[in-house]
PyMOL CGO cylinders between C-alpha atoms (Angstrom):
from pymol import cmd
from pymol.cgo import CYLINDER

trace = [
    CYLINDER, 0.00, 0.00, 0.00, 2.62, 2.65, 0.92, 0.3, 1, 1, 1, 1, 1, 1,
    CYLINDER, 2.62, 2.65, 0.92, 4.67, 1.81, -2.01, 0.3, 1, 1, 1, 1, 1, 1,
    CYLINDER, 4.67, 1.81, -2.01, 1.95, 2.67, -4.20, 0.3, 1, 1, 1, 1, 1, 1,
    CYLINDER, 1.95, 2.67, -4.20, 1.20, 5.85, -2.82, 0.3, 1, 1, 1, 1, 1, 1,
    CYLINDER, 1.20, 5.85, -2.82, 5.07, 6.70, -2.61, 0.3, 1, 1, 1, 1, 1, 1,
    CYLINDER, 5.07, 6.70, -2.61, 4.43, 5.88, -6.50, 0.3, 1, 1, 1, 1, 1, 1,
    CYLINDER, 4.43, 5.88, -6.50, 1.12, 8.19, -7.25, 0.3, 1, 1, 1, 1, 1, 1,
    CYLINDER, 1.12, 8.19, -7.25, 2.66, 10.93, -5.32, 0.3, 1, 1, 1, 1, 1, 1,
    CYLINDER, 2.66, 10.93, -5.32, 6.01, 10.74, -7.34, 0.3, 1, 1, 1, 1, 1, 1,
    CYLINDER, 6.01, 10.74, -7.34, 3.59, 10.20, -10.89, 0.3, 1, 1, 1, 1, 1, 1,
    CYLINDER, 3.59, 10.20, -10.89, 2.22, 13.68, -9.96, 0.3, 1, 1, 1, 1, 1, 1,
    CYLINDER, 2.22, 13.68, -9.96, 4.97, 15.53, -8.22, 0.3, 1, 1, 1, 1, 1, 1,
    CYLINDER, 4.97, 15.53, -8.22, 6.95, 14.70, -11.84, 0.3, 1, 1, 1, 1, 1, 1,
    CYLINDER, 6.95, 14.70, -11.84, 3.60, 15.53, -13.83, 0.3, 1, 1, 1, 1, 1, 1,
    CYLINDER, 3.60, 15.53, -13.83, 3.50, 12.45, -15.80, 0.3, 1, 1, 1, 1, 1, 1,
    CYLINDER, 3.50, 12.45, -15.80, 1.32, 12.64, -18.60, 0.3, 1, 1, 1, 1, 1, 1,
    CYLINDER, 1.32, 12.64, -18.60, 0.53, 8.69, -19.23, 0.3, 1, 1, 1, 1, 1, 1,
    CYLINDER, 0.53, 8.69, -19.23, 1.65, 5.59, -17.58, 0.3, 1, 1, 1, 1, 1, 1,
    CYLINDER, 1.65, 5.59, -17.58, 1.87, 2.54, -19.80, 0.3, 1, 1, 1, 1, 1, 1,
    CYLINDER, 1.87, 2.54, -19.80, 0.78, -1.34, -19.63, 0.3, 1, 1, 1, 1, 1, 1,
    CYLINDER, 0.78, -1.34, -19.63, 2.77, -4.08, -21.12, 0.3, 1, 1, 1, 1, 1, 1,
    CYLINDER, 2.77, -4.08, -21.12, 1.25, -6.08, -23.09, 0.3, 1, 1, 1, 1, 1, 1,
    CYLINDER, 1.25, -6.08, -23.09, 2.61, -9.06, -20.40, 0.3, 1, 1, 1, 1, 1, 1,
    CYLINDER, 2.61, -9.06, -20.40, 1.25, -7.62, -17.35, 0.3, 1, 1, 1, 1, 1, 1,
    CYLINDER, 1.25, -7.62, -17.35, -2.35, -7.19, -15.90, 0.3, 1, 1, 1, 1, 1, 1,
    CYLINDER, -2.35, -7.19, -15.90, -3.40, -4.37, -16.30, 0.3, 1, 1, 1, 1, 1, 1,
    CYLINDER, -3.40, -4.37, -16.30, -5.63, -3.97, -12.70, 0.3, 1, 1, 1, 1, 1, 1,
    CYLINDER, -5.63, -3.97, -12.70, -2.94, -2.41, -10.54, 0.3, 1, 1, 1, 1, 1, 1,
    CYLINDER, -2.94, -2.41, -10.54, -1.96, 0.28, -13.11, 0.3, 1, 1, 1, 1, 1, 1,
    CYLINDER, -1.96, 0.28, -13.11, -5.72, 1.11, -14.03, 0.3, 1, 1, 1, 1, 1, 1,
    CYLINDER, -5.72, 1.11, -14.03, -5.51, 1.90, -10.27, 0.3, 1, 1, 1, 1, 1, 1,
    CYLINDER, -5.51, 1.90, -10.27, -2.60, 3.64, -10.08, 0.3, 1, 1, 1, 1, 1, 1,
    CYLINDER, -2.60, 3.64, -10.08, -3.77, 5.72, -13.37, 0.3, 1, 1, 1, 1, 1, 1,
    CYLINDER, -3.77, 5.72, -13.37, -6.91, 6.84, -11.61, 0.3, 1, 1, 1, 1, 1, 1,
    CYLINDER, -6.91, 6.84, -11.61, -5.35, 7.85, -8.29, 0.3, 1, 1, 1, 1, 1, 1,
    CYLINDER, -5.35, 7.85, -8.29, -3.00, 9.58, -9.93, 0.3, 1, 1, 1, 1, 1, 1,
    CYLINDER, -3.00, 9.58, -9.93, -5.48, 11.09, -12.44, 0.3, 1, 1, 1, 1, 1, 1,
    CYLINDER, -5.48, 11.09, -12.44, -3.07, 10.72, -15.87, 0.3, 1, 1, 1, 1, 1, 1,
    CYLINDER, -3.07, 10.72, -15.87, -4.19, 8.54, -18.64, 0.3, 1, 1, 1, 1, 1, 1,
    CYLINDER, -4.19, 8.54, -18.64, -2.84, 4.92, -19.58, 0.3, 1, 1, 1, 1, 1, 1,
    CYLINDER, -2.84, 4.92, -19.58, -1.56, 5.03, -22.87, 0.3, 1, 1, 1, 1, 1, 1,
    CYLINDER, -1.56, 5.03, -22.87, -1.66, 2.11, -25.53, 0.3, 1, 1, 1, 1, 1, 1,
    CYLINDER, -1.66, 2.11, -25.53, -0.38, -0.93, -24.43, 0.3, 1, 1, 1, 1, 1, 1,
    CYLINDER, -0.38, -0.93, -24.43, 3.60, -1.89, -24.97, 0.3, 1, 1, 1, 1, 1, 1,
    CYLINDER, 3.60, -1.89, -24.97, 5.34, -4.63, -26.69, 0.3, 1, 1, 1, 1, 1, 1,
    CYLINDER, 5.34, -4.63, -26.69, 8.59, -5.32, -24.16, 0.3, 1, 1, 1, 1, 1, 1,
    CYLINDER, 8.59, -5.32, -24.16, 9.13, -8.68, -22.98, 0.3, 1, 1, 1, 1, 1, 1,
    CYLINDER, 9.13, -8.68, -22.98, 7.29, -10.41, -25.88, 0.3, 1, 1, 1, 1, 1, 1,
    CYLINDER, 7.29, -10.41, -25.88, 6.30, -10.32, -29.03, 0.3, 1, 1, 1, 1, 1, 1,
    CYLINDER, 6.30, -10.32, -29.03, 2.30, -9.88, -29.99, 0.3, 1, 1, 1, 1, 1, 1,
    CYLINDER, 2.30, -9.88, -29.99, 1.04, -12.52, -32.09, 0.3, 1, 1, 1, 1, 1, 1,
    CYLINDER, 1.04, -12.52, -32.09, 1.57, -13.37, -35.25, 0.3, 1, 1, 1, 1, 1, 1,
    CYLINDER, 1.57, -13.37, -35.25, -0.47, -10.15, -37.89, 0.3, 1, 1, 1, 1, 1, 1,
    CYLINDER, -0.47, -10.15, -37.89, -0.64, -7.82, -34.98, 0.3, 1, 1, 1, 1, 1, 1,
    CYLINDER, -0.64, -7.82, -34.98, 1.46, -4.27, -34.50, 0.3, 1, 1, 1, 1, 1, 1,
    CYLINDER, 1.46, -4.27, -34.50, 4.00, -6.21, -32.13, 0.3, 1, 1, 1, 1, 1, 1,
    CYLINDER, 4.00, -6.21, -32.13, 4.89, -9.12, -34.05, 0.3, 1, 1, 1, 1, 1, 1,
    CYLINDER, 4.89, -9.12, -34.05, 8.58, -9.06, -34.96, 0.3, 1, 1, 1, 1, 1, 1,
    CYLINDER, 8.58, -9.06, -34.96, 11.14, -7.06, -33.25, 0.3, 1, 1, 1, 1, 1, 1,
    CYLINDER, 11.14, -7.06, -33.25, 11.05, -4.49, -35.78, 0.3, 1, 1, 1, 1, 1, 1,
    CYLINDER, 11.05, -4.49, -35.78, 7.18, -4.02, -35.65, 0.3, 1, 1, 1, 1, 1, 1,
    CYLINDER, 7.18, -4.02, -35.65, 6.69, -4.01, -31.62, 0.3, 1, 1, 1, 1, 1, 1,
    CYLINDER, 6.69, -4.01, -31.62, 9.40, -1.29, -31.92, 0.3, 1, 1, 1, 1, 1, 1,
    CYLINDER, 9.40, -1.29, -31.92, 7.48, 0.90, -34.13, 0.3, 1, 1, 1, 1, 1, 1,
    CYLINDER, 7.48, 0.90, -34.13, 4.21, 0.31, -32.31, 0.3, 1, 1, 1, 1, 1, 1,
    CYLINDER, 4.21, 0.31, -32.31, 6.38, 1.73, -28.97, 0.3, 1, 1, 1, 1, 1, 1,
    CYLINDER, 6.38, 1.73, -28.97, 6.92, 4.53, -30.44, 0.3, 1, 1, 1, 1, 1, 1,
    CYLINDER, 6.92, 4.53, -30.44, 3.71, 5.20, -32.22, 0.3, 1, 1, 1, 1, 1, 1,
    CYLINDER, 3.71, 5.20, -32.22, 1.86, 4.87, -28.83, 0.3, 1, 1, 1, 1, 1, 1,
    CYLINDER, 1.86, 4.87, -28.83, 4.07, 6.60, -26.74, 0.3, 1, 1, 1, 1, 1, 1,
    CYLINDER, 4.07, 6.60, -26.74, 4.73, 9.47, -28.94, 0.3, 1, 1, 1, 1, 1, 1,
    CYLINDER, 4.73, 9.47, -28.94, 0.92, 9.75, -29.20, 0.3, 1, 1, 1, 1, 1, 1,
    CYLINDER, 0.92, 9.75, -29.20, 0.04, 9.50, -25.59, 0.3, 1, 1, 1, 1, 1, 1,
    CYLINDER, 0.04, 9.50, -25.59, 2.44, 12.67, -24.58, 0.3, 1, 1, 1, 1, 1, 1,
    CYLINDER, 2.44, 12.67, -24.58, 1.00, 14.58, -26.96, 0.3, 1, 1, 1, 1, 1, 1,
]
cmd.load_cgo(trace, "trace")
């Protein structure tokens, strides 16, 4: 509990704009976090793995570009 409000007061003491979800995690705890903090989540990451096969994270090359896509467009 204290760790995550050590984390929402840091999110708005640095006035993040968006927090992000990997596209490995559940996304619960930072839907929280996002709310109590009151930024939005932005699309959701390719870091750990690879999407499936035909989707925006599915080689290397392609998660890449989708990272950068999304987060360029959430700090907008």
């Amino acid at each position: 509990m204290q760790d995550r409000v050590t984390l929402i007061d840091a999110i708005k003491a640095q006035q993040v704009k968006a927090i992000f979800i990997e596209n490995t995690t559940n996304p619960q705890r930072v839907e929280r976090v996002a709310q109590e903090a009151s930024v939005i989540i932005g699309p959701e990451l390719y870091t750990d793995a690879h999407g499936p096969v035909g989707s925006s994270g599915a080689t290397y090359v392609d998660a890449i570009r989708h990272n950068s896509s999304a987060i360029v467009d959430a700090l907008k």
